[in-house]
C-alpha positions as CSV (number, residue, x, y, z in Angstrom):
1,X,-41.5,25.1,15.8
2,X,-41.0,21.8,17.4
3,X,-40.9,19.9,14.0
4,X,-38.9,22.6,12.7
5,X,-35.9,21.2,15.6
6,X,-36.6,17.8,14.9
7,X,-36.3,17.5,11.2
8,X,-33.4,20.1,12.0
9,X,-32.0,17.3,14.7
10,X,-32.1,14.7,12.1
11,X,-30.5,16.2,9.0
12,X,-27.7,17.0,11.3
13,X,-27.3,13.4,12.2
14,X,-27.6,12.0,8.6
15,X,-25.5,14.3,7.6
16,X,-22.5,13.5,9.6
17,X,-21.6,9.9,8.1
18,X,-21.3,11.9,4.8
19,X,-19.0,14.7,6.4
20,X,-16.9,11.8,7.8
21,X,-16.7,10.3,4.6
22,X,-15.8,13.3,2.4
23,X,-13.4,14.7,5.5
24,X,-11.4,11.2,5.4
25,X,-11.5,11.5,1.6
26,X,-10.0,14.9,1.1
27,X,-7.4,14.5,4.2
28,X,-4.4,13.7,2.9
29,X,-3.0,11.6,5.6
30,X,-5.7,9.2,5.4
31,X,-5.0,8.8,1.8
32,X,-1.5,8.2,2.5
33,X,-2.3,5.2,5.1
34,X,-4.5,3.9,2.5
35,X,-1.9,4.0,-0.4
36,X,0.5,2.6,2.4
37,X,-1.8,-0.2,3.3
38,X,-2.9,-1.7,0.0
39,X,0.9,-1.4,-0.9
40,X,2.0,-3.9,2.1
41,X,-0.7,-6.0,1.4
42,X,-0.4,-6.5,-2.4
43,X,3.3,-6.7,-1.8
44,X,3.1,-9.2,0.5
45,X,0.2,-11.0,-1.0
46,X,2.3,-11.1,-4.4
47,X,5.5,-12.6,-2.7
48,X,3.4,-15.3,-1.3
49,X,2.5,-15.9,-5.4
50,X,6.1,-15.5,-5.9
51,X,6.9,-18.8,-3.8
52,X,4.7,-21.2,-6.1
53,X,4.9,-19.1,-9.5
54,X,8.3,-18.3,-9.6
55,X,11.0,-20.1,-11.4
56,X,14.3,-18.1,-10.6
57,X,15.3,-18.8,-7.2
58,X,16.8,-15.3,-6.9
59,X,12.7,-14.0,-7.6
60,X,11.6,-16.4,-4.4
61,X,14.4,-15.0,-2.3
62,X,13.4,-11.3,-3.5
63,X,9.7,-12.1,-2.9
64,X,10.1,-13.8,0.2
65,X,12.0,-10.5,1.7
66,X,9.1,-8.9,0.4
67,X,6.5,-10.7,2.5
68,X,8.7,-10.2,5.2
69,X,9.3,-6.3,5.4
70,X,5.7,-5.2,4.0
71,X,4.0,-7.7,6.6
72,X,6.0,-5.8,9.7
73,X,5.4,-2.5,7.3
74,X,1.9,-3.1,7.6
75,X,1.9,-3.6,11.5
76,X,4.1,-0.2,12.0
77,X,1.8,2.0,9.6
78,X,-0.9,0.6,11.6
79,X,0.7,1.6,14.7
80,X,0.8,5.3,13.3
81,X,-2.4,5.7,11.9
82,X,-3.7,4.2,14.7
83,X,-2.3,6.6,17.5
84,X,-3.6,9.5,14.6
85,X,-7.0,8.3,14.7
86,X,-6.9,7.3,11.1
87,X,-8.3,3.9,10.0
88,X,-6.4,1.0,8.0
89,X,-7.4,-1.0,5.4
90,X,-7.7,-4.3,6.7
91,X,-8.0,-5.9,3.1
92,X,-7.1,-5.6,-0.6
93,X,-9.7,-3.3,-2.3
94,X,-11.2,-3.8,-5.9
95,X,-8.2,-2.3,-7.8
96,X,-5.3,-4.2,-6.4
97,X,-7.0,-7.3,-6.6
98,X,-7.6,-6.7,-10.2
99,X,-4.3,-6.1,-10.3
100,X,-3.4,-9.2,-8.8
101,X,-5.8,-11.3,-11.6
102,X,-2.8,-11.0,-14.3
103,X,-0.3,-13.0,-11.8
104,X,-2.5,-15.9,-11.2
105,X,-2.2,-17.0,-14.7
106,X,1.6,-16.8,-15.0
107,X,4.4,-19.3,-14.6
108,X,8.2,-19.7,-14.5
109,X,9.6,-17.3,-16.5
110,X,6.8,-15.4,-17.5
111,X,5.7,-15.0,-14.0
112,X,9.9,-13.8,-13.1
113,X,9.4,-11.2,-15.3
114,X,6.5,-9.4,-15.1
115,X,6.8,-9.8,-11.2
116,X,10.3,-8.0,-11.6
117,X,9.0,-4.9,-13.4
118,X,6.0,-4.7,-11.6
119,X,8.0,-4.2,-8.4
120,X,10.4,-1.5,-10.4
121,X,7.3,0.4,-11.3
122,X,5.4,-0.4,-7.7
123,X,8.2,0.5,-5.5
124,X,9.1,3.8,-8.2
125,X,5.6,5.2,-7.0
126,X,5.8,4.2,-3.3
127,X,9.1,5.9,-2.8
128,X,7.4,8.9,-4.2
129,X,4.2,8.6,-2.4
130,X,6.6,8.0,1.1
131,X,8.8,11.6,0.3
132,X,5.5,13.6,-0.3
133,X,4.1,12.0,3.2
134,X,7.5,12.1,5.0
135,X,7.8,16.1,3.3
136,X,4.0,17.4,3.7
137,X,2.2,15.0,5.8
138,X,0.0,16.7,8.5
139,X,0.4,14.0,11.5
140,X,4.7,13.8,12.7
141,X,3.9,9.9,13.8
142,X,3.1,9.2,10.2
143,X,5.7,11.3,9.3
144,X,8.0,10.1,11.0
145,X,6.8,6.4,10.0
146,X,7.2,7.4,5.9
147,X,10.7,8.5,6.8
148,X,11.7,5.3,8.9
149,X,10.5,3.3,6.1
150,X,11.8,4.5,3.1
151,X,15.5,3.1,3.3
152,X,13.8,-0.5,2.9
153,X,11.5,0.7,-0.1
154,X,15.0,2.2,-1.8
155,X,16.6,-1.0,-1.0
156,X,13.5,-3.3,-2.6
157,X,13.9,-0.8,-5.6
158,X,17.6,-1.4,-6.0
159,X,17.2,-5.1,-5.8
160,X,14.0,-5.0,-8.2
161,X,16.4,-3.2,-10.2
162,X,18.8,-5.8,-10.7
163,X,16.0,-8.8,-11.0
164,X,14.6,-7.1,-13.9
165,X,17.9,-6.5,-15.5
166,X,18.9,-10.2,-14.9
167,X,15.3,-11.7,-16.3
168,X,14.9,-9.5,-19.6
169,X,12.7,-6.0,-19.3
170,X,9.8,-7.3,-21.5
């Protein structure tokens, strides 16, 4: 009966890692603060790529405004997720930096151009991701946070908007 307890005892423990795991993976709010997360940092990550690759000096301003919002982005959403008990991604994963591989290789105007409808289409599925958080997220702080930060992802949309008109929608 005794072994019967322990081996019980132990499945329970190795079992709990995997619960974790699975339980973050299916909560909704934690995939939210991941989406969030990797969105700051590849935004921010490709506005620092912007300052050497770029041609147009209107891209550089864009991408430097960029850097600037999703860095203190980053620190707010971290702020929620944090006081939800939720953890942040403190680095890119496999997929955006895959993402990020096309970039390296441009210049000048091809660089302009690609970066413009990249940040149409990025900032088209953030605003999206932000409403269905802000609407039907389970924790108010992040809630509240998806709410307080659309505004500046409608206005990078707007402005990415009017970049890729200006440099050509190839």
């Amino acid at each position: 009966m005794k072994n019967f307890w322990m081996v019980s005892a132990c499945f329970l423990i190795c079992s709990v890692p995997a619960l974790t795991q699975k339980n973050a993976a299916t909560n909704p709010d934690q995939q939210f603060v991941d989406f969030a997360a990797q969105t700051d940092m590849m935004e921010a990550h490709l506005g620092q790529m912007a300052a050497d690759q770029a041609s147009a000096s209107d891209i550089k301003q864009y991408a430097q405004m960029l850097v600037s919002d999703h860095t203190n982005d980053y620190q707010q959403l971290s702020a929620a997720a944090t006081k939800a008990g939720l953890n942040v991604p403190k680095g890119l994963d496999a997929a955006h930096n895959k993402m990020l591989a096309p970039f390296e290789k441009l210049k000048a105007a091809a660089f302009d151009q690609r970066y413009a409808r990249e940040m149409v289409t990025g900032h088209t599925k953030a605003i999206a991701e932000y409403k269905r958080e802000a609407s039907d997220g389970q924790n108010a702080d992040l809630k509240a946070y998806a709410n307080q930060a659309l505004p500046v992802l409608e206005k990078h949309l707007q402005s990415a908007e009017g970049l890729q008109k200006s440099k050509g929608k190839k």
